[in-house]
C-alpha positions as CSV (number, residue, x, y, z in Angstrom):
1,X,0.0,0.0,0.0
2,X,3.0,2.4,0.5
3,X,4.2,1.7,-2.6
4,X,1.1,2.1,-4.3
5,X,0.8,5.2,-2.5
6,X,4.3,6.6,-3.6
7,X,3.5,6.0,-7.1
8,X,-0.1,7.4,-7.4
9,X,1.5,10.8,-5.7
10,X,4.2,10.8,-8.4
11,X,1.9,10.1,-11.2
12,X,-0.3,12.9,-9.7
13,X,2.7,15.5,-9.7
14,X,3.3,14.4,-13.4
15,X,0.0,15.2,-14.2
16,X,0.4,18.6,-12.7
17,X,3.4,19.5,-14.1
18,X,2.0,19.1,-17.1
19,X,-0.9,21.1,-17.0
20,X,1.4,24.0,-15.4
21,X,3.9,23.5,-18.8
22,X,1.6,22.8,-21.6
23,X,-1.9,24.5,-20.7
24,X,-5.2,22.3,-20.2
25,X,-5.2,21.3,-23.8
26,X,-1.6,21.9,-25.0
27,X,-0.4,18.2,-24.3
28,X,-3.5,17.1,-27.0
29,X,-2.6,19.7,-28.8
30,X,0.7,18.6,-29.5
31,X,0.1,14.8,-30.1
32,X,-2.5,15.7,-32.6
33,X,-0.3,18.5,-34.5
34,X,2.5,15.5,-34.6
35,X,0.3,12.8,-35.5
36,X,-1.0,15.1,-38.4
37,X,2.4,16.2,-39.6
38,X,3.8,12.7,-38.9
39,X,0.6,11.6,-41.5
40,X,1.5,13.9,-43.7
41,X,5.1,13.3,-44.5
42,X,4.8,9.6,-44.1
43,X,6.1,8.9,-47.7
44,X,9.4,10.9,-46.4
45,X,12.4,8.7,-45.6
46,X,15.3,9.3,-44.5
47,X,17.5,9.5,-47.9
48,X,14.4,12.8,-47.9
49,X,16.9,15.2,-45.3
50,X,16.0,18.7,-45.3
51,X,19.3,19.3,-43.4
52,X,22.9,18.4,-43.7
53,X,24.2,15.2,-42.6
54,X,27.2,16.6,-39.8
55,X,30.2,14.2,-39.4
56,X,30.2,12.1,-36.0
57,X,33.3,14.4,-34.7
58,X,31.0,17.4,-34.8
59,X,28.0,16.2,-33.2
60,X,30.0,14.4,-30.8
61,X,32.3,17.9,-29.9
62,X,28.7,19.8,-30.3
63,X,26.3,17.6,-27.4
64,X,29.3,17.5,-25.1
65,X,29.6,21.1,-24.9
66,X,26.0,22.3,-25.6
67,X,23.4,19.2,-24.2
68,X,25.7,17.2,-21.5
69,X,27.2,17.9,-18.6
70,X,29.9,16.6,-15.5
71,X,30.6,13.0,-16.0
72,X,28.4,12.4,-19.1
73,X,29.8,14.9,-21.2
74,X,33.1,13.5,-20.4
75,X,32.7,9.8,-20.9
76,X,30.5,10.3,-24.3
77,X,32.9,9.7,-27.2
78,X,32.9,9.0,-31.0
79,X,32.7,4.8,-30.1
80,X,28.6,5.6,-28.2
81,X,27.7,6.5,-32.2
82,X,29.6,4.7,-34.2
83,X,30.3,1.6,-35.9
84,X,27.7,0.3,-33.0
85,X,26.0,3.0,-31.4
86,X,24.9,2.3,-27.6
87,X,21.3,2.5,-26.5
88,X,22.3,3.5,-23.1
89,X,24.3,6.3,-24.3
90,X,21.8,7.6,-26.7
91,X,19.0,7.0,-24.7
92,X,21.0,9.3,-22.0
93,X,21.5,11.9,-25.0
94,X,17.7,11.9,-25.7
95,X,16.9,12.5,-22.3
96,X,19.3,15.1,-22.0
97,X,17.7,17.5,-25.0
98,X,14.5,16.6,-23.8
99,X,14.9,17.9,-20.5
100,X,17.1,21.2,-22.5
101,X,13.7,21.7,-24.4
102,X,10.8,20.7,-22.8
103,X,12.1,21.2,-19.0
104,X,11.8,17.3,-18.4
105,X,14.0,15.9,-15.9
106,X,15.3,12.1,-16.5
107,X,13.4,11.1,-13.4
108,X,10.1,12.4,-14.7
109,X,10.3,10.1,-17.4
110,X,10.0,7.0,-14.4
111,X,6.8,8.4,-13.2
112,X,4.0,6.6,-15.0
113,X,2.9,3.4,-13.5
114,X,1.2,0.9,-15.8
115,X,0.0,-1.0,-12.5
116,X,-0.1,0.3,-9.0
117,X,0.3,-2.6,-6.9
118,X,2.8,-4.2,-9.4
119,X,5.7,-1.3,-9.7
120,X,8.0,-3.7,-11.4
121,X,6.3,-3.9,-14.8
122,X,7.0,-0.7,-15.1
123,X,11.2,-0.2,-14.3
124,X,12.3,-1.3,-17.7
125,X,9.7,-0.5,-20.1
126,X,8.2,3.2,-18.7
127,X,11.0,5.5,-19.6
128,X,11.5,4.0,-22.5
129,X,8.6,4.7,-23.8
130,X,8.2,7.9,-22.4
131,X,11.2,8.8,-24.5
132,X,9.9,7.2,-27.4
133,X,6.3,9.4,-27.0
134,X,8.0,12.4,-26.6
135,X,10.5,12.4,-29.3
136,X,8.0,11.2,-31.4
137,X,6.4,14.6,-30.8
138,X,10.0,16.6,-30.7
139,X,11.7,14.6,-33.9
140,X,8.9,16.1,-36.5
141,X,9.9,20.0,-35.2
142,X,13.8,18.8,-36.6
143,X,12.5,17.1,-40.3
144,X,12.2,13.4,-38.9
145,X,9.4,12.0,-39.6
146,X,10.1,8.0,-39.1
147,X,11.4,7.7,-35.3
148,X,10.9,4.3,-34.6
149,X,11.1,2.5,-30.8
150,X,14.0,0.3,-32.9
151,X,16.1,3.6,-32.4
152,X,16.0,3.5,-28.9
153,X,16.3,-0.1,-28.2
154,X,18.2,-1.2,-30.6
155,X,20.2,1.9,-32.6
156,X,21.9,1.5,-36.1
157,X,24.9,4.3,-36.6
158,X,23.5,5.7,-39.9
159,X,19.8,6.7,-38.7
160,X,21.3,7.6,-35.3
161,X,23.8,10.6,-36.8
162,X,20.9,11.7,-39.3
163,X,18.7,11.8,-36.1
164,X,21.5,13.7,-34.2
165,X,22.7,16.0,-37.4
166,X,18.7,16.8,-37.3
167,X,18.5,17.5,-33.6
168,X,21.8,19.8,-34.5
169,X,20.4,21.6,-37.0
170,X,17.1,22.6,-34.6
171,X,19.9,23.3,-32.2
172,X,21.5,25.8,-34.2
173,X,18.2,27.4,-35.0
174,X,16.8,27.9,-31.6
175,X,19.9,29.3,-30.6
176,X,19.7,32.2,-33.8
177,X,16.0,32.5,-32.5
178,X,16.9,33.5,-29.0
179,X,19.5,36.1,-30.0
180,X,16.8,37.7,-32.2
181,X,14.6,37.6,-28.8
182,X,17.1,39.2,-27.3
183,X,17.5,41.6,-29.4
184,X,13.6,42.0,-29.3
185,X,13.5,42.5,-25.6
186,X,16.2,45.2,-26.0
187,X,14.4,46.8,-28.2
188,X,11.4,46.6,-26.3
189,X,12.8,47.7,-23.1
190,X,14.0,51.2,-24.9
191,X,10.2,51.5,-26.3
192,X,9.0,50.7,-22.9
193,X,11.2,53.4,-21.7
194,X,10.5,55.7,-24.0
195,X,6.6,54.6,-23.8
196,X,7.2,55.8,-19.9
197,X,8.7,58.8,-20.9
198,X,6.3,59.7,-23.4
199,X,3.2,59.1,-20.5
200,X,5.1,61.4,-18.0
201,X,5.7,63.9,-21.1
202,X,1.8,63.4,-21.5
203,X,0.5,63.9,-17.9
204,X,2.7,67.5,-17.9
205,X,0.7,68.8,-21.1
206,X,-2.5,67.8,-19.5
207,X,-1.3,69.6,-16.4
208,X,-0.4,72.2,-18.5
209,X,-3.7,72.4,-20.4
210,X,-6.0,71.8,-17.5
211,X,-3.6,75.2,-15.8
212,X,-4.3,76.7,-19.0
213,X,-7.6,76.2,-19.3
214,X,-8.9,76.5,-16.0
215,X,-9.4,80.5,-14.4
216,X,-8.8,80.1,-10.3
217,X,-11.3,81.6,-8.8
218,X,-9.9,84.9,-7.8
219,X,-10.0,85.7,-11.5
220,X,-12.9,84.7,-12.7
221,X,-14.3,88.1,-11.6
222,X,-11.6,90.0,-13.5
223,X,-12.1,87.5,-16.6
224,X,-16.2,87.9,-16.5
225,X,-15.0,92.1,-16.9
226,X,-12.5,91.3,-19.6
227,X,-14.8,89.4,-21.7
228,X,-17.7,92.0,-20.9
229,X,-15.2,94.8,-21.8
230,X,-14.2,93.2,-24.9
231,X,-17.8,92.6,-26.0
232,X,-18.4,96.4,-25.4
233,X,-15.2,97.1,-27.5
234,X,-16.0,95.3,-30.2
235,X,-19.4,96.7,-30.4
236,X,-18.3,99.9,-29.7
237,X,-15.3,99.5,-32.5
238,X,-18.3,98.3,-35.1
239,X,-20.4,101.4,-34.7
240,X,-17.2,103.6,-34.7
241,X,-16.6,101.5,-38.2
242,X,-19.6,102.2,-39.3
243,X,-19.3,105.8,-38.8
244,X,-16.1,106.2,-40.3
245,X,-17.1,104.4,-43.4
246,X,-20.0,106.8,-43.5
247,X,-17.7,109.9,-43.0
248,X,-15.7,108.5,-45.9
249,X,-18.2,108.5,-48.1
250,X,-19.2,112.3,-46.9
251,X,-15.7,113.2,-47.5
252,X,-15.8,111.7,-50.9
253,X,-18.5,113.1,-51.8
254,X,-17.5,116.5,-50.7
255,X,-14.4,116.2,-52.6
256,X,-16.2,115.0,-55.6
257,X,-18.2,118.4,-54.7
258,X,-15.1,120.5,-54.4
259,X,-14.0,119.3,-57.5
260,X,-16.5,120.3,-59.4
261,X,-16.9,123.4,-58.1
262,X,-13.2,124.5,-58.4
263,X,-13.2,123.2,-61.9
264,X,-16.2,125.7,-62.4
265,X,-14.2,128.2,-61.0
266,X,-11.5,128.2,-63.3
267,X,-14.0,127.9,-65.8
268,X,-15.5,131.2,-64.8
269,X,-11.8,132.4,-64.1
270,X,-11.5,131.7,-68.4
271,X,-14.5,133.3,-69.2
272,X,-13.7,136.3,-66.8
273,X,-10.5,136.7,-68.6
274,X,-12.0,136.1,-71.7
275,X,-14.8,138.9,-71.5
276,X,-12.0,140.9,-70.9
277,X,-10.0,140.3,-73.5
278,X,-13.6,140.7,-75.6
279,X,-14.3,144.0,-73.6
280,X,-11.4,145.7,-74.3
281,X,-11.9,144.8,-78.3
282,X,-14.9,146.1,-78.2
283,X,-14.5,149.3,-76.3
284,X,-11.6,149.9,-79.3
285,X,-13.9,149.0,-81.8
286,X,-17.7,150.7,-80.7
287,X,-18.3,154.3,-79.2
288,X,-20.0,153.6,-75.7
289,X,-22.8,155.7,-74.8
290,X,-23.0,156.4,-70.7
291,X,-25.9,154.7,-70.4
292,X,-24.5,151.5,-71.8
293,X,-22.1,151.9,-70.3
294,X,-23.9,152.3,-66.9
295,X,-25.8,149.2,-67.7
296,X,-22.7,147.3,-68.5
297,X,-21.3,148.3,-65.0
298,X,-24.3,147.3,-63.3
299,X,-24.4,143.7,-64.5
300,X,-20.7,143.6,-64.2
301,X,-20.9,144.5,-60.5
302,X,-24.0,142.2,-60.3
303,X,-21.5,139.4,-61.7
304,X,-18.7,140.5,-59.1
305,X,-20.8,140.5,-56.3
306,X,-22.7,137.0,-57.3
307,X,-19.2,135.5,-57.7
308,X,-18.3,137.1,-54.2
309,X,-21.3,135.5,-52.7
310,X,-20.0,132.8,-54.7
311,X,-16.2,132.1,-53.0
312,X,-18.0,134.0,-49.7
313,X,-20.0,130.4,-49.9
314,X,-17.1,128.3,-50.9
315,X,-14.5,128.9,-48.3
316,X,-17.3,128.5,-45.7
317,X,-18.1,125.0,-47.4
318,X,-14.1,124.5,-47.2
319,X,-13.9,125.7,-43.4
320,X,-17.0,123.5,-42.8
321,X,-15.2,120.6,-44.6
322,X,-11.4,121.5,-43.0
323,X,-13.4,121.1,-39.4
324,X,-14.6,118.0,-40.9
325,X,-11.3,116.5,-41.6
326,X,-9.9,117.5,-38.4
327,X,-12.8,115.5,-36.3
328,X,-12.4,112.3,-39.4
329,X,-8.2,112.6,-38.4
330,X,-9.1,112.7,-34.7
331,X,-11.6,109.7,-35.1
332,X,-8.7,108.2,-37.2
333,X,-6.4,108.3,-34.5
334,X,-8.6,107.1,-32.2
335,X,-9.9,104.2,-34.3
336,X,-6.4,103.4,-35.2
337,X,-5.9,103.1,-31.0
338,X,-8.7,100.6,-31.0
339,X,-7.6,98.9,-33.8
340,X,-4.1,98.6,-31.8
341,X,-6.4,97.1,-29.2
342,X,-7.8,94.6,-31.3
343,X,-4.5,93.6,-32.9
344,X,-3.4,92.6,-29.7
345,X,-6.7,90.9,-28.6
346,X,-6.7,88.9,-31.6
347,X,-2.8,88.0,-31.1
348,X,-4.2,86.8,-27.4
349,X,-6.8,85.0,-29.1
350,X,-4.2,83.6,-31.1
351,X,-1.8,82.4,-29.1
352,X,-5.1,80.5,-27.2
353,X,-5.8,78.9,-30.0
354,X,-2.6,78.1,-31.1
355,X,-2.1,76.5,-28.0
356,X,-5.6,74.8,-28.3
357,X,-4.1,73.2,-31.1
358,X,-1.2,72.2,-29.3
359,X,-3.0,70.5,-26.7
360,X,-5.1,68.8,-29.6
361,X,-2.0,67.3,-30.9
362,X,-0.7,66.0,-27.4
363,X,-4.5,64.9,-26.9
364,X,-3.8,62.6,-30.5
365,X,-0.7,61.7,-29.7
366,X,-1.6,60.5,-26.0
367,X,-4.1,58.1,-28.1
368,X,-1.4,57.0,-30.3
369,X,1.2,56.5,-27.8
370,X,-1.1,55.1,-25.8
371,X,-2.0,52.2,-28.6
372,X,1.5,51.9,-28.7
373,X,1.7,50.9,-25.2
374,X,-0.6,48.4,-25.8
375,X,0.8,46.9,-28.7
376,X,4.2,47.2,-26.5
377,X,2.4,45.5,-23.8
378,X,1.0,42.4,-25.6
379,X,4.6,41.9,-26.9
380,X,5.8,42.4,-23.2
381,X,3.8,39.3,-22.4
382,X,5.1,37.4,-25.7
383,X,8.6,37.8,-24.9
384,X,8.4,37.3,-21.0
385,X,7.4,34.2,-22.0
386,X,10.5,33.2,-24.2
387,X,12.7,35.7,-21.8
388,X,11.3,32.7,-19.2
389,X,12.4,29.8,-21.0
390,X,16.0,31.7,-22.0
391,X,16.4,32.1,-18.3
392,X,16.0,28.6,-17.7
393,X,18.5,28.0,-20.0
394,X,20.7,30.4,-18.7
395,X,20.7,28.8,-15.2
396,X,21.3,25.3,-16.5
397,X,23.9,27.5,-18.7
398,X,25.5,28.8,-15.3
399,X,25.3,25.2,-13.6
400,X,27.3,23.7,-16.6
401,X,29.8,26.6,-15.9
402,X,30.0,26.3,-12.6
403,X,30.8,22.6,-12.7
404,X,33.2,23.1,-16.0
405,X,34.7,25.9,-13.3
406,X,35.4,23.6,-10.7
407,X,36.7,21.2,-12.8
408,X,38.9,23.6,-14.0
409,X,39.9,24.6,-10.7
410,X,40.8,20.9,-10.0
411,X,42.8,21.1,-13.0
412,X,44.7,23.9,-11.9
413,X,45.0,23.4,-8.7
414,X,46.9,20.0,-9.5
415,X,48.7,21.9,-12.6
416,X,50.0,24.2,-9.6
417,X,51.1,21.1,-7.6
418,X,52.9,19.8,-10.4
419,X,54.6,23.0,-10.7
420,X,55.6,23.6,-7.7
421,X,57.4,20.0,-7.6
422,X,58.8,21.0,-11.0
423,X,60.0,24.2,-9.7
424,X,61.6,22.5,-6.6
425,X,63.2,19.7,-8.8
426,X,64.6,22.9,-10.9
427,X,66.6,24.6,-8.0
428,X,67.9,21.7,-7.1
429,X,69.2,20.8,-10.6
430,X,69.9,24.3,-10.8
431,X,72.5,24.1,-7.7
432,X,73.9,21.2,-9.4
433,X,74.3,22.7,-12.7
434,X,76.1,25.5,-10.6
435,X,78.6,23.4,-9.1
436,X,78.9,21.5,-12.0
437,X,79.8,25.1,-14.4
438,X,82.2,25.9,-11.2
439,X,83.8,22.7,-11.7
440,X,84.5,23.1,-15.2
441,X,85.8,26.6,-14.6
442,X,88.1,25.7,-12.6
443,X,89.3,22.6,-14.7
444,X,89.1,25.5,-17.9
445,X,91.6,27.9,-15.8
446,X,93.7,24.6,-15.1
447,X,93.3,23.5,-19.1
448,X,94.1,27.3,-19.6
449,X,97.5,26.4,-17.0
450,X,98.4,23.7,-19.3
451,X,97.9,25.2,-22.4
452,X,100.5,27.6,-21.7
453,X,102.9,25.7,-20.1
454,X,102.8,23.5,-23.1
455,X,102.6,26.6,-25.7
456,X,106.0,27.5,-24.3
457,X,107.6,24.2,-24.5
458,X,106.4,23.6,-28.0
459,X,108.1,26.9,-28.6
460,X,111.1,26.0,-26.7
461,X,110.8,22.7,-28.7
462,X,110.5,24.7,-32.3
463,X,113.2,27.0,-31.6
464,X,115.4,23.7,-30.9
465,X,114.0,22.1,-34.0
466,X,115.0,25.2,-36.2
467,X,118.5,24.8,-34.8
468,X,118.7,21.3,-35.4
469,X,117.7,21.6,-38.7
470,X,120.0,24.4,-39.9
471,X,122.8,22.5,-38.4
472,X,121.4,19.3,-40.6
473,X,121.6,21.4,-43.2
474,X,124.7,22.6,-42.5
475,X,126.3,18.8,-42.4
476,X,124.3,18.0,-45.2
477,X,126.2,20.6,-47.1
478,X,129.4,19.6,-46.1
479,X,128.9,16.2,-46.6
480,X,127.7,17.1,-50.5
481,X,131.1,19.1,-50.2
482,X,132.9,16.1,-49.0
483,X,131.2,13.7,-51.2
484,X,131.7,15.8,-54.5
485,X,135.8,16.4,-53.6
486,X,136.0,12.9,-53.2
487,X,134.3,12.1,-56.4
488,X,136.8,14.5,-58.3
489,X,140.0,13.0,-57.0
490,X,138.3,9.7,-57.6
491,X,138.3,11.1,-61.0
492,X,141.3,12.6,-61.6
493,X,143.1,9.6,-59.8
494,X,141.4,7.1,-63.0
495,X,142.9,9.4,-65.4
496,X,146.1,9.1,-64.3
């Protein structure tokens, strides 16, 4: 009953962990998207690859450095593969990049009891198989499509490095993948931060606005008078324009008028001068009588005094209009004041509305930024997600280099030792070699001794030979001497 409690807890944490890794409906999910994809490349072999075939050496140097770790990755070689590949030592492998991908430790793959109260029918066959389901599931994501339980049980070399060049392949792939995440989530953290900069930027033009557009109350008094002030003005400045656009029609008009009038003038100035000009003709040409003369003075004083009234009439019209001109300039000036007025009124209402705008476009661009942040948001979620699984990674990562660390440290620690006994066997060779060079200096200084010595006897000995030989040469002469006076009397004495 123990036992068959043990079990029925472990199969219930499997189950759990499960559910927590693959969602309610993932796990089905999964097994139906292989089974499909499995269906629909069933006509694939393996002479089919999609991938290169790597050479053993390579996936061999790859999974000891990338999927195992401690004493497996040291004790897997070239002979696990090839020309007989060991089902322990891929089976190991296979555990290994499953637990790498799918976060399944080797002992998970122990917990599923086929029968409770009988655990040993289970201890042979259950991890087996639950290898053989789950790269059945994995294999298809690498371009195999024709795992078979043979592979596990009983390996051949060929499928086995096609299965591993495959698995390589999707190794080398994930691992481009996650560098692009990365560069995603660095790219997303600067958006975030700008996001959060662009939200603080946004709540200090809102603060702004609302200070803008909000009057405190000790103002709103003032700015009830302003805008009843400026309603006045305006009013007041479109009767005043009114009345000035009337007075400039009067004071066309009334030059029109004086115009006319002085044109008429000069008119009656021509035919002044020209009844002149006829009078005094005439008075040489015709005898006047007085009383003709009489009338003609009367009706030329009735002309001078008409034209009298005449000008008399005209430069009170032109004092009437100069008094006119001066009230039109001073209404000018005045109106050109209010106009002032306005100008800068307008450039108030101006600015207002130019900041209006303004707070329109930070109003848009609040919405914009802030579907941004949403969009930036949903692909926070993505990529917490894979920044999740990378940092699993990284921590098995970190474990691998710890353990590689300490081995290394072991390594050096002993290379150290060795040193050191190296170093001491050095001096003490060193000494020797010391005497030793002593030794032979002093037997060079006595070799030195002796050379001398015997470089003065051989010159002692060559100055004695020299001697010896010019004497030789001396006796050898005299014996030629000898020799050649004896062979002369010898002579003579046979002639005689």
């Amino acid at each position: 009953m123990k036992l068959t409690w043990m079990y029925s807890h472990r199969r219930n944490c499997q189950r759990g962990r499960d559910k927590n890794r693959y969602g309610p409906s993932e796990v089905g999910d999964e097994a139906r998207k292989s089974k499909i994809s499995s269906a629909r490349h069933k006509g694939r072999t393996m002479t089919e690859n999609t991938f290169p075939i790597c050479k053993v050496d390579v996936l061999v140097q790859f999974f000891r450095n990338e999927v195992l770790t401690g004493q497996e990755a040291k004790h897997f070689n070239k002979n696990d593969i090839t020309p007989t590949p060991k089902p322990d030592a891929i089976q190991k492998l296979y555990m290994r990049i499953l637990q790498i991908l799918y976060h399944i430790r080797p002992e998970c793959h122990y917990v599923m009891p086929i029968a409770e109260n009988v655990p040993t029918l289970q201890e042979w066959v259950c991890p087996i198989m639950n290898v053989y389901l789950r790269m059945c599931q994995f294999l298809p994501i690498c371009h195999v499509y024709d795992f078979q339980l043979n592979d596990l049980l009983n390996p051949r070399a060929k499928r086995s490095i096609i299965i591993l060049s495959g698995i390589y392949n999707f190794f080398h792939f994930r691992k481009l993948r996650l560098e692009m995440i990365s560069e995603y989530q660095q790219s997303f953290r600067a958006d975030m931060d700008k996001a959060q900069a662009y939200t603080k930027g946004i709540k200090e033009a809102q603060r702004k606005i609302e200070k803008l557009t909000t009057i405190p109350p000790e103002q709103q008094a003032e700015a009830k008078e302003l805008a009843a002030t400026l309603s006045e003005l305006q009013s007041a400045t479109a009767h005043q324009y009114q009345e000035v656009n009337t007075r400039n029609e009067q004071i066309a008009e009334w030059k029109t008028e004086i115009a006319e009038r002085s044109q008429k003038l000069t008119q009656r100035k021509v035919d002044v001068a020209m009844l002149k000009e006829d009078i005094a003709k005439l008075k040489s040409q015709i005898v006047e009588s007085p009383e003709e003369l009489k009338n003609e003075m009367e009706r030329m004083k009735e002309n001078v005094k008409n034209i009298k009234l005449s000008k008399e009439r005209a430069d009170e019209r032109l004092v009437e209009l100069q008094i006119n001109m001066q009230s039109v300039t001073q209404s000018e000036a005045e109106i050109l004041l209010i106009y002032k007025l306005l100008q800068d009124l307008q450039s108030g209402i101006d600015k207002l509305n130019v900041q209006q705008e303004k707070d329109q476009a930070a109003m848009t661009l609040k919405e914009k930024l802030e579907k941004e942040l949403k969009n930036l948001v949903a692909e926070e979620s993505q990529l917490k997600r894979a920044l999740g699984m990378k940092n699993d990674k990284m921590s098995k990562q970190q474990m691998r280099r710890q353990r590689r660390k300490e081995t290394r440290d072991q390594h050096e620690q002993n290379c150290i030792g060795q040193y050191d006994q190296v170093h001491q066997k050095r001096e003490v060779i060193a000494e020797q070699i010391q005497e030793i060079n002593m030794e032979t200096q002093k037997i060079k200084a006595k070799m030195q001794g002796l050379r001398d010595v015997n470089s003065r006897e051989t010159e002692k000995a060559q100055a004695l030979y020299d001697r010896l030989m010019a004497v030789l040469d001396q006796y050898h002469k005299r014996l030629e001497n000898y020799f050649f006076q004896e062979s002369e009397e010898m002579k003579l004495k046979a002639h005689h």
